[in-house]
N, C-alpha and C positions, 0 to 999 in steps of 0.2 A: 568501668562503665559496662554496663549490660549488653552484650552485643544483639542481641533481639529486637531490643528498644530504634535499637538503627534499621531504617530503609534501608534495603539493597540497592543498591546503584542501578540505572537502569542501560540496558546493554544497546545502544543506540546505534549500533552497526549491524547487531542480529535482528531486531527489528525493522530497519530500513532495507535489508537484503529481504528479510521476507513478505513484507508491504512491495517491495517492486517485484518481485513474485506471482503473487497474488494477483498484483495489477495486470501485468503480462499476460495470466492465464485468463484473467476475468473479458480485459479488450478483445484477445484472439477470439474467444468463445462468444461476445458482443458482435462480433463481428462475422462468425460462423452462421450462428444463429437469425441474425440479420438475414444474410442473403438469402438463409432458406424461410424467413420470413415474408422475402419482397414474393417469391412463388405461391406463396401460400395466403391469400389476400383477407381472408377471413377468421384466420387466427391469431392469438395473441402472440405471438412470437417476437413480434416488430416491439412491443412492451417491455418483454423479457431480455431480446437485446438491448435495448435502450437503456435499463435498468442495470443493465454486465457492463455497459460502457461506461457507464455513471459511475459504477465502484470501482470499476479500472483506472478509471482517473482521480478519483478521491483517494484511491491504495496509492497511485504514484506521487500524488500531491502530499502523502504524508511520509512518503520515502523521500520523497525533498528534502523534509520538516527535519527525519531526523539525521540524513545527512550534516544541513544548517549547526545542528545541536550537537552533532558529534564533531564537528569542526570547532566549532564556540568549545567545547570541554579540551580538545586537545591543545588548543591556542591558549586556555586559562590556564593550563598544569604549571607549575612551576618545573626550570630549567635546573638539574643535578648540575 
């Protein structure tokens, strides 16, 4: 069989480290950005954190995801 023709397996613990990553930096900088939003009352800033917190949590909601999934694959493996 053609080894090409096969998907690569997909790496669901380097993915989930780097989705809580991502999330991490996203919330801290949602959150930076924020407070020097509440001083500054007329600029979009409040928007733009708002936006960093939203993918900060959508990044950790999918570091859940593939935690779930890499749990599920190691529970499926067959026992040597």
């Amino acid at each position: 069989m053609d080894r090409q023709s096969e998907p690569a397996p997909i790496n669901w613990r380097m993915n989930g480290m780097t989705a809580r990553f991502v999330g991490i930096v996203a919330i801290a900088l949602g959150f930076v950005i924020g407070i020097y939003g509440l001083e500054e009352p007329g600029a979009h800033w409040l928007q733009t954190a708002l936006g960093l917190l939203a993918t900060g949590m959508l990044a950790q909601g999918y570091a859940l995801y593939c935690s779930v999934k890499r749990m599920q694959e190691l529970k499926d493996q067959p026992k040597l």
